[in-house]
Structures are given as structure tokens and as C-alpha cells.
N, C-alpha and C positions, 0 to 999 in steps of 0.2 A: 313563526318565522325562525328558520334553523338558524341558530349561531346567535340570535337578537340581544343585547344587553339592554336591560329594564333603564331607563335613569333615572323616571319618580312614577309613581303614582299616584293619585289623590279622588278621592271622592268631591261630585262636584253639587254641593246643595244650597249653596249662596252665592250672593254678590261679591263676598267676600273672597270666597275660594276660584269664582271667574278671575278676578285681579290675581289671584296668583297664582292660577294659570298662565297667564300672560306673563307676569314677572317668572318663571319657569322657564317659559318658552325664550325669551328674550335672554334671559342667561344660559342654555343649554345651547341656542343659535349661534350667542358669540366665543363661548368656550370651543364651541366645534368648528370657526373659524370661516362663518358665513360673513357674506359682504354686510355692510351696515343695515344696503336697503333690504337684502335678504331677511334678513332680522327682523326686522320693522315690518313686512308679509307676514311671516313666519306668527309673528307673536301677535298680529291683529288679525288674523284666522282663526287663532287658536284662543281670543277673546269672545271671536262674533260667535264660535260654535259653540263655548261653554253659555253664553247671553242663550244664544235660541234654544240649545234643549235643556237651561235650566227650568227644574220641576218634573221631569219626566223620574220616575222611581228609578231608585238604587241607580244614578248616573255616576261615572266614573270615569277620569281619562289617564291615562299611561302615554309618557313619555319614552322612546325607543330607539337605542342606537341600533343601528339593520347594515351589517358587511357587506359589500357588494365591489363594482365597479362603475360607480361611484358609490361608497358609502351612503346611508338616507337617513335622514331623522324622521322619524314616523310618531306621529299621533293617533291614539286611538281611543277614541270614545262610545263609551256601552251602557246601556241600561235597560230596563225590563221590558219586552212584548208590550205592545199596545195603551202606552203613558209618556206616546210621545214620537213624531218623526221632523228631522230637519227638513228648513222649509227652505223654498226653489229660491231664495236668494242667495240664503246660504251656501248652495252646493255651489250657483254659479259665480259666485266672490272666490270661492275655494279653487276653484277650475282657472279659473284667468291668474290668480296671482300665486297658488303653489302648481310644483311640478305636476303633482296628478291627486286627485280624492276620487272615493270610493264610497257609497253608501248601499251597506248589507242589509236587506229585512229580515232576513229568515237565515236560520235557524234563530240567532238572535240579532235585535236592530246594533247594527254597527258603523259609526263613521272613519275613514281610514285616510288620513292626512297626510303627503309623503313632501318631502323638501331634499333633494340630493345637495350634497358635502362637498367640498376641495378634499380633493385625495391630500393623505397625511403620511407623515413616514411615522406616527409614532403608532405602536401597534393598539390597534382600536380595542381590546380588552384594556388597557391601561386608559386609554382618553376615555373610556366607558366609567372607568371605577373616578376617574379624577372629577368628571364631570356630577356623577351621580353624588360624589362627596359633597362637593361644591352645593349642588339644590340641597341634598341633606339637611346642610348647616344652616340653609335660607329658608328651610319649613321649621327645623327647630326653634330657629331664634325666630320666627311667628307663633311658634306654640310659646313661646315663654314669657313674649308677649302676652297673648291671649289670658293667660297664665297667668299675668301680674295684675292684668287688669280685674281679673275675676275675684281679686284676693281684695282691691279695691272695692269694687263692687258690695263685696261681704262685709269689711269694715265700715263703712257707709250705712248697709243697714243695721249694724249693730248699734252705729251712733246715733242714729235716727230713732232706734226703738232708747236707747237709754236719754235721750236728750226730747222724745215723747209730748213733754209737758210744758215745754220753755215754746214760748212763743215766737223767740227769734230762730229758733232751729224750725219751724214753720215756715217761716219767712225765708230761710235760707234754700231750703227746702222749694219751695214756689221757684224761686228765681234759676233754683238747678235747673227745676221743668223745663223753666223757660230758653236755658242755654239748649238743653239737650234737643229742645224743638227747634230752635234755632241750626245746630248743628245740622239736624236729618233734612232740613228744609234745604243748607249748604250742599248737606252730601246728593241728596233729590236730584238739586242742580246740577254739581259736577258730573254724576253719571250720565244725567240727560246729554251734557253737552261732549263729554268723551263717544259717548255712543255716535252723537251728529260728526263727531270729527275723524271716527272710524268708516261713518259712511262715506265720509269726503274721500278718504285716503282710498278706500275702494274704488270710487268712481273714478279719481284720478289717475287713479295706477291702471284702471278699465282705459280710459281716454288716451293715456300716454301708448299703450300700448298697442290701441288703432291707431293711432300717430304714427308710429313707428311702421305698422304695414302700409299704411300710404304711400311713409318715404322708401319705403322699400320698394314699391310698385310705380312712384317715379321713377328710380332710378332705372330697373330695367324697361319701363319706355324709354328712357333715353338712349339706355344701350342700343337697344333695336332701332329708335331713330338715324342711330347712328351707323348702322348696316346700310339701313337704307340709303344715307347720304352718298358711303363707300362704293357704292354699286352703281347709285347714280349720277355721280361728278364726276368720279374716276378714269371711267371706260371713255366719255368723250375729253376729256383732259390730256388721258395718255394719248390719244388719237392725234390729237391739238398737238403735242410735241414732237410724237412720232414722226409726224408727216411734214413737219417744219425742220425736224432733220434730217430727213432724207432729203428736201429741197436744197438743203443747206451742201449735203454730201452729195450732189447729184453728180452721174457720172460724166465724161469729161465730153462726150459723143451730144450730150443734150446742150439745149440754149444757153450762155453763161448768164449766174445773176449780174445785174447793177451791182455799184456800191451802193445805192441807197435800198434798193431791193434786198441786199445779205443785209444791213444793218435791221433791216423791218423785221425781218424774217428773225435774227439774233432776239428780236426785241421780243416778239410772239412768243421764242421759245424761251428765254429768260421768263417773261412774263406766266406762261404755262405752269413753267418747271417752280417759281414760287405760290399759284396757287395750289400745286398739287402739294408742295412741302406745307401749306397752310392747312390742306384737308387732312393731310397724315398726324400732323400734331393734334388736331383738336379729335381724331380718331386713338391715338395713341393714347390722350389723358383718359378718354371714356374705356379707353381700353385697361389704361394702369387702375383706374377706380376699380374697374371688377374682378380686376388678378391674373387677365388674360394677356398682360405683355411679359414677356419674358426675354432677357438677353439670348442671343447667340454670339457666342464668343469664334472671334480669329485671328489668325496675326494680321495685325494692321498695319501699311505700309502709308507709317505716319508724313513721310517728304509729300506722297501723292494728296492726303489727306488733306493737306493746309495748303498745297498749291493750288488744290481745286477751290478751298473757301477761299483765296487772296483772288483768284480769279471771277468769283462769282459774285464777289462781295465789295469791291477794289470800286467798282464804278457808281455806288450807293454814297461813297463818300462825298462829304458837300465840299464845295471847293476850297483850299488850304488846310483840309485835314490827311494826315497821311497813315496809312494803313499797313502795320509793320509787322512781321510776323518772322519772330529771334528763334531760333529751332539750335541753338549750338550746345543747349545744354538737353536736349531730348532725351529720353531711355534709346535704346539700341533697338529695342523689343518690346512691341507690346502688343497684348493679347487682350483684347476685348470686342463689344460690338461697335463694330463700324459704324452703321449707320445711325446709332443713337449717340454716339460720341462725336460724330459728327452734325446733328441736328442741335444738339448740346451747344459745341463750340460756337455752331450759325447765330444761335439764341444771344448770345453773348457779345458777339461781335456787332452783331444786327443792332442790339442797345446804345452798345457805345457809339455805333456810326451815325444812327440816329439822332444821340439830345448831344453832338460833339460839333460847336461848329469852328471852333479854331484847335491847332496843335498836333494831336494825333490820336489812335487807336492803337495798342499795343497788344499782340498775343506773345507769351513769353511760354515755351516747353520745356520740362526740367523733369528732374528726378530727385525723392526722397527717399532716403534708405536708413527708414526708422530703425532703434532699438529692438523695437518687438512690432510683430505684424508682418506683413509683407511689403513688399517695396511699393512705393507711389509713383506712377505718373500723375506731375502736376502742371495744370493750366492759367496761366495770369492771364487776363484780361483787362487793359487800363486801360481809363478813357483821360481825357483835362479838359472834358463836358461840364453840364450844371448842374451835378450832381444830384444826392437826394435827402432829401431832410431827413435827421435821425430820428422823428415818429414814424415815417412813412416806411424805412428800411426794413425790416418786417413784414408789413403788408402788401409791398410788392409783390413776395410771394402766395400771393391769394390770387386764385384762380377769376380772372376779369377785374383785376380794380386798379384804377391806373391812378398816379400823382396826378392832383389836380396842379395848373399853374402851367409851366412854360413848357412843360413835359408836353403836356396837352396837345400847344402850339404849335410844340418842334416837331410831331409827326402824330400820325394814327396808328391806332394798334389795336390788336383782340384784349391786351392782357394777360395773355397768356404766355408770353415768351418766358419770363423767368421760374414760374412754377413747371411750365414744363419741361425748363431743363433740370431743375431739382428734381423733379419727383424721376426722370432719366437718369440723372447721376446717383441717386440712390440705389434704383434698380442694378446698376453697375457695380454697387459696392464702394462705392464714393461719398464725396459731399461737396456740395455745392457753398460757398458763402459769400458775403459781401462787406464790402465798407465802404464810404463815402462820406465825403464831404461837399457840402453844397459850394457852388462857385469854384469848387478847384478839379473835383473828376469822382470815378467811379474804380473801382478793383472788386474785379470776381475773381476770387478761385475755385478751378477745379479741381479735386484730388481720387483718382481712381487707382485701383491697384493695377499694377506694369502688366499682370498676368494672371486674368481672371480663371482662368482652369491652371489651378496651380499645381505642379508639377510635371503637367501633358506637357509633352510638345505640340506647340500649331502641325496640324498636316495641311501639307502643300494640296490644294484642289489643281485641278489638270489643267494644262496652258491653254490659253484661249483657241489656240488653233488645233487643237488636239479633238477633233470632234466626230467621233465615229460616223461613218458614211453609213450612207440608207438609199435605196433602191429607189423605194415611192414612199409617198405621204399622203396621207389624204390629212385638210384642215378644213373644220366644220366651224364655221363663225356666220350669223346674220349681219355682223358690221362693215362695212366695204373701208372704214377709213382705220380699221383695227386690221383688215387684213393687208390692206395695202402697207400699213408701218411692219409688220409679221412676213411680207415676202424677200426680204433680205435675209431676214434670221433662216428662214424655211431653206433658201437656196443654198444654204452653208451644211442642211441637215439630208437634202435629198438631191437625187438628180429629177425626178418629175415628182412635180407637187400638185394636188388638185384641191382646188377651192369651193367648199359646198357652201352656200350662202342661204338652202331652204334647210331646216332639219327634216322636214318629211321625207327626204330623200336620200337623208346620209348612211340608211341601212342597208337600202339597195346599193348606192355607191360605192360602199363599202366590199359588199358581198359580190360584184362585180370585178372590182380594180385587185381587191385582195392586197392591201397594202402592206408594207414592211411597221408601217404604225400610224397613227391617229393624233392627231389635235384637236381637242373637244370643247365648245367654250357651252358654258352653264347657262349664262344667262339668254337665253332664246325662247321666242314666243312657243306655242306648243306646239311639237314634242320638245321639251325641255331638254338640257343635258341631261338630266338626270334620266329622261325617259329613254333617249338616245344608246346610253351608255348600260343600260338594263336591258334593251335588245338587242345590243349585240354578247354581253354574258350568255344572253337565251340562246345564241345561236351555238351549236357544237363548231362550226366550221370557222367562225368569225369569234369565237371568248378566248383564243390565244395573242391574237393581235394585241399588242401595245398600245394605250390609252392614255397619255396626259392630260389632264382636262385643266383649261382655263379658266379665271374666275377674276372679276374685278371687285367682288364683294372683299370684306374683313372674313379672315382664317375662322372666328368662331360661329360666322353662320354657317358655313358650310354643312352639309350634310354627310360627316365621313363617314357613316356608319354606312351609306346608301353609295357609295364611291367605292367600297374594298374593291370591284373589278380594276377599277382604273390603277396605274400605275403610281401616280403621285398627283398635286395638283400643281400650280403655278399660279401666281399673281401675273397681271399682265403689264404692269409696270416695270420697266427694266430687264424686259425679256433677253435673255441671251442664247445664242445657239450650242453653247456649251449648258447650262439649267437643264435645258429641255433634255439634251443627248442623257445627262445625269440620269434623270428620271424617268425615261424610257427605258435605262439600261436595268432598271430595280428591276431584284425577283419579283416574278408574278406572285398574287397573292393567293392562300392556299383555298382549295375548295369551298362555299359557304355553305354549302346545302346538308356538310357531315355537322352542322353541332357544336363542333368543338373548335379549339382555341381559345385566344384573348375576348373578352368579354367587351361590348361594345366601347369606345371610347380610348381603348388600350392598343399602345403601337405590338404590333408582330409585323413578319417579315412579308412584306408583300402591300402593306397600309397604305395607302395615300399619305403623303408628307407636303406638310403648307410648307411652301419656298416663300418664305418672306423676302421680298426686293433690293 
């Protein structure tokens, strides 16, 4: 091994020299700045392998610093041709709990132990000499040991031969026997039982570590449960509100509602629109678990933000509570994401409206403009609710576990409300906290920075009516109650739209009408989007037309790699006639069939882009 610093050596031909092996190992591990439990691997490896090939000729093991990226502590153990090969326990204890082992037969039998290092700044020639000094001084002071005791030894039989003839040096003599059988019978035992407790710690650290891939293979089933939920609530949800607002907006030519008919209809879509905000959040947690949510930052036009939660939220309150929303101390600007600061806020207010049955709900907007850091947008929330006991305050934020007692009584709930606005306002670069006291109220604050892309300016996106016209459209969907909420948006994008509702047909329809562009939804029986949008790539005449493709799944099922034709994709949640115009306007993407480019998974110019809603 080029560049390798030695740290010890040692010939390994007793029980004794196994033990300090391990005492070796164990200080060599912690000098080099291994974890505890690395140590504890490390040094019961390098027991069990000096135990199994002791007795095999001329055995020997070498201790080894090895440079690298990362650094490695390496063990290697040697001895003669044919007196001796480690046995299949051995290798696969060595396999599970260090990083990689090796066993050579030939030229000569070799076992090769490797354990990687925390990178160090100190130059590993110097941590090489510091270390190797350090065991130095712990095999000398065993030799000197050894050393004194042999010297004992000697004196003993001297006195034994001169003291010969006296009967009580006889006597004394017997009784040594007796200690010394005694001892080996103690040491007999301790090794028996250190061996049985090496075996444990192998099995254990074996069993923790299929523990560990189980929960790892829970969790991504849940992910993917959780796609599936996305795709299959979603599409008839949005449908459910869609078409409850356009009854709501119907034009002035059609039957007027009732007052009680627009109240029903408000009620449907109010109702809609909180289980859809109930499916996004328990999508959102399974999403922030696996690393796949991500802010998008913009300027937020905070008056509209909080008229819409007073509005949405105002008629949740039980009666004699009042629901106050102070905005006179607000930031001027702020840059963050909308939607998650707004599901945040809901979380918040939602609590207090809840367990609050007399007084009021207060949200208060402000600003802090630390010392050091960046500026704060901050959010109070108070209630003069029933507070929450000071054991429980803590454990609210735990994902399902709700105060037992009047909490209970005063409403239902997933439990989820308050971790999910922590683990959101984290993401945000914020923090969430609480305090309270039982029988008087509850105070959340938020605290997020005024301007999460610090130093950009927000760019203005184009005014809603600003929406490039279009010839023709063809929209390909099998949903009748998806396209009926989608022919408003569509009228604002084209002057003739047509509506394919079989996919077997949308190829031809295509290469017949020759449209100005396409709306493409994914989820259909077969020919799939996917298959849809791959025949028309085939086609020379038809792989220029424009492709957005729809999708009520979660952003990371998607299949972008299989989508570079398409333009971009969209959610179909909060569709707007401006999103779409966006993203038919992208460059097309560049040729697939040359090779080159961004390597699967990586945005270039022409990608598909998830419009999160």
C-alpha cells in the first residue's frame, strides 16, 4: 500500500497477545477519531480474527494507517501456507460490521480488515507517528510487565530451592498451587464468557442492522403509498371544486342559483377545498421525510394572503370568539413561499379557533431587524383557549399524538397540524415555537426571513390577462368532470379547442387538426400519457408541436426522464391559463437520440418543469 504508515506490529501466539490486539485496536480507533461504536467493531473484529487463527505458524498482525479519501485503518493478518484458514464465521462477522475484509490464499494466506476514518486536518504522517508512539508505550509497559513478573518468578525458585528442607515452605508451596489453579480456573472463565459476549455484540449489531433495512423499506412503502393516495384523491377532489365553482360563477345567460343552492354549493367547495388542503399536508410530511419538498421562493403579496385566511377561516369560529388579524406592523416585502407560509399560518389559526371557545384568536405581522442575520418576518398567533399543559408542550409536535382531555372533546384532528407547520417553517429557514398556559391561551410564533433569496429581486411573473393567444388546442384527458373544470382555462388559450376523451385516438387527432399545441393528461387507461406522448416524438411531422402534459400524481413519481419531449408538466390543481401559456412557451428540448447532454435527472434547457400549485 503506497504512502501506508505502519502503527504496530505484533506476533500473534497467545491468548495473551489476542487481548492486546484488541487493546491496540481500541486505542489506535480512538486516537484516529472513530465513533465509540466504531471502536467497539473495530476492536471486536480484530479479537474474534486473532481467537480464530490462533495456532496457525509464524501468525502475525500489522496495524495500518492507509491515505486516502477517506483515510482507512487497515488490519492485516499473516501466517504460513497450510496451518490454518479463517473460518466462515469469521469473514461474515468481519463483512457486516467493518467497512470491507478480504481473505488472500495464495501467494500467501492473508486476511485484510479495512475500517474508514473522519477526514482530519492534521497531516496523517504526524497522526501516523503520534499514534504509533502512543501503542509503542502500551506494548513497552506490557514488556516491563512481563519483565517483572519473570524476575518474580526467578526469585521464587530460588527461595524454594534454598528454603528446600523446611516443611512449611512446602506447605506454602501447595497452597500457591492451589491459588494458581484457582486463578486459571477464573481466567478459563472470563475468557469463556468475554468470547460468549463478543458473540452477542455480533449478533446484535447483525440484527440492528436488518432492523435498520426494514425501516428503511417501510418508509419508502409509505412514500409510494403515498403517490398512490396523490393520484387517486386528487383528480376527483379537484374535479369536486372545480365544477362547484364554475356553478358558482355561472354565466349570467344560465338559471340563477337559490340562496340556499349558492350556500350548498359554497359549502361543497369550502368542504372540497379543506380535504384537498388535508391530502397535501399529510403528502407534504411524507414528502419533507424523504427530502423531496423544497421551497419556492416569491414575492408574497402579504394583505391578499391573510384576507384570504380571515375569509376562509372567519366562519370556523364558535360563537363569541373573534378572529383578528393586526397586519400594521407587517414587513413592506417579503420573499418567500406562498403556499407553505400559507398552510403554516392555516395550522396555526386552525388550533387556536379550535380548543378557543370564549374571547378571541389573534394573528399579529411584524418585523425584526436583528443585530446579525437577516431580517425577520414575524407571526404571533394567540388564542385565550385551554391551553396546554407544560409536559404535553413538546409532544404536540410529534407527528399523530394529540393531548389527551378536553383537547379531545373540543374537536377532531389528524395530529398533524402543528409538526407540520414546524417541519414547513424550518424548510423556510425559520422556526416555529410555542408557549402556553393551561386555562388562559396558547401563543405560536412564526419567524421566517423577510427575503428568502437574499439579495435577488422578486421577478414580477406576467399579469393574468397577459396570455399568449393560440390558433387551436387539442386537450387529451379520459375525465369528463376534469375537462369540463379545464374549458374555461382552455377558452382564454385558444380560439377552437378539441377534446379527446379516448387516447387511442389522440395520434390521429393530432396529425389530422395539426394543432398550435397539446394538453396531455398522464394518467389514462392504455395508451398511457406516457405512450401518447412517445408517438408523437416518433412522428417527424407531429415532434414539433407543443406538449404540456398533466398530472394529478406527487412531482417525484413522475417519469421525467421519459417526458424530455414534452414541454413541462403541471399539476392539475389550480390550473391557470397563464401556467400553461408559461410552459408551452419553453424552448423545446434538444434532440435525445444524439447522446449528449445533462445526464438523466438534471434540468437543461427544454426539461419538463413540475409546476407545483
Amino acid at each position: 500500500m503506497t504512502g501506508a504508515h505502519v502503527l504496530v506490529a505484533l506476533a500473534v501466539t497467545s491468548e495473551r497477545d489476542v487481548y492486546a490486539l484488541r487493546r491496540h485496536g481500541r486505542t489506535a480507533g480512538r486516537l484516529l477519531g472513530l465513533a465509540d461504536h466504531d471502536v467497539v467493531r473495530t476492536a471486536t473484529v480484530l479479537s474474534e480474527a486473532g481467537r480464530d487463527l490462533l495456532g496457525a505458524t509464524g501468525l502475525t498482525a500489522q496495524l495500518t494507517l492507509v491515505p486516502g479519501v477517506p483515510p482507512q485503518l487497515t488490519a492485516v493478518f499473516r501466517w504460513e501456507p497450510g496451518s490454518g484458514v479463517p473460518s466462515p464465521e469469521l469473514l461474515t462477522a468481519a463483512q457486516r460490521l467493518l467497512d470491507s475484509s478480504r481473505y488472500d490464499a495464495a501467494p500467501s494466506p492473508a486476511l485484510t480488515l479495512t475500517q474508514p476514518l473522519p477526514p482530519t486536518v492534521e497531516p496523517l504522517a504526524v497522526l501516523a507517528d503520534r499514534v504509533a508512539g502512543e501503542l509503542s508505550a502500551d506494548t513497552e509497559t506490557t514488556a516491563m510487565g512481563e519483565g517483572l513478573r519473570e524476575q518474580n518468578r526467578d526469585l521464587l525458585a530460588a527461595l524454594q530451592q534454598a528454603r528446600a528442607h523446611q516443611e512449611d515452605l512446602q506447605r506454602l508451596n501447595d497452597e500457591l498451587e492451589e491459588t494458581n489453579q484457582g486463578v486459571l480456573a477464573l481466567y478459563t472463565e472470563l475468557s469463556r464468557e468475554l468470547e460468549e459476549t463478543n458473540s452477542g455484540v455480533v449478533a446484535l449489531y447483525a440484527e440492528l442492522e436488518e432492523k435498520t433495512r426494514a425501516l428503511a423499506l417501510a418508509s419508502e412503502a409509505k412514500t409510494r403509498f403515498w403517490a398512490n393516495v396523490s393520484h387517486e384523491l386528487r383528480s376527483p377532489v379537484n374535479a369536486v371544486i372545480g365544477l362547484t365553482r364554475l356553478m358558482l360563477t355561472a354565466d349570467a345567460g344560465s338559471d340563477p342559483l337559490t340562496g340556499d343552492q349558492r350556500r350548498q354549493l359554497s359549502l361543497i367547495a369550502s368542504s372540497g377545498t379543506t380535504l384537498l388542503a388535508l391530502v397535501d399536508e399529510l403528502l407534504d410530511v411524507a414528502k419533507a421525510e424523504s427530502g423531496h419538498l423544497d421551497p419556492e421562493p416569491s414575492e408574497v403579496d402579504l394583505g391578499a394572503l391573510l384576507h384570504h385566511l380571515r375569509g376562509t377561516l372567519e366562519s370556523t369560529a364558535r360563537p363569541g370568539v373573534r378572529l383578528v388579524i393586526d397586519t400594521s406592523g407587517a414587513p413592506e416585502r417579503l420573499v418567500t413561499d406562498e403556499v407553505m407560509l400559507t398552510r403554516v399560518l392555516r395550522n396555526a389559526l386552525s388550533n387556536g379557533l379550535k380548543y378557543t371557545d370564549d374571547g378571541e384568536v389573534r394573528l399579529t405581522a411584524g418585523r425584526s431587524d436583528g443585530d446579525a442575520g437577516p431580517a425577520l418576518a414575524v407571526f404571533t398567533v394567540s388564542d385565550t383557549g385551554i391551553g396546554i399543559p407544560a409536559d404535553q408542550q413538546e409532544r404536540v409536535f410529534e407527528e399523530f399524538y394529540q393531548v389527551r382531555g378536553p383537547h379531545q372533546r373540543s374537536g377532531s384532528g389528524t395530529g398533524l397540524g402543528l409538526p407540520y407547520a414546524r417541519r414547513l417553517t424550518e424548510l423556510l429557514g425559520g422556526r416555529l415555537t410555542l408557549a402556553s398556559t393551561p386555562g388562559e391561551g396558547t401563543t405560536v410564533t412564526v419567524a421566517i426571513p423577510a427575503d428568502l433569496i437574499a439579495g435577488r429581486e422578486a421577478v414580477d411573473g406576467p399579469h393574468p390577462d397577459a396570455v399568449p393567444p393560440l390558433g387551436s388546442l387539442v386537450a387529451v384527458d379520459d375525465d369528463p368532470a376534469f375537462l369540463a373544470v379545464l374549458r374555461p382555462i382552455l377558452a382564454r388559450l385558444a380560439d377552437r379547442v378539441t377534446e379527446v376523451t379516448d387516447s387511442s385516438t389522440a395520434v390521429d387527432t393530432i396529425a389530422r387538426l395539426r394543432p398550435d399545441a397539446v394538453l396531455l393528461d398522464l394518467g389514462m387507461p392504455e395508451p398511457d400519457g406516457y405512450a401518447v406522448l412517445r408517438a408523437l416524438a416518433a412522428e417527424p411531422e407531429l415532434a414539433d408541436i407543443p406538449v404540456a402534459v398533466l398530472t394529478s400524481a406527487t412531482p417525484e413519481s413522475v417519469d421525467r426522464d421519459a417526458l424530455r419531449h414534452a414541454r413541462g408538466v403541471l399539476g392539475k390543481d389550480r390550473l391557470t391559463a397563464v401556467r400553461v401559456a408559461e410552459v408551452l412557451s419553453h424552448a423545446p428540448a434538444p434532440p435525445h437520440a444524439t447522446g449528449t447532454g445533462s445526464p438523466p435527472g438534471k434540468d437543461r434547457p427544454g426539461d419538463p418543469k413540475e409546476q407545483r400549485p
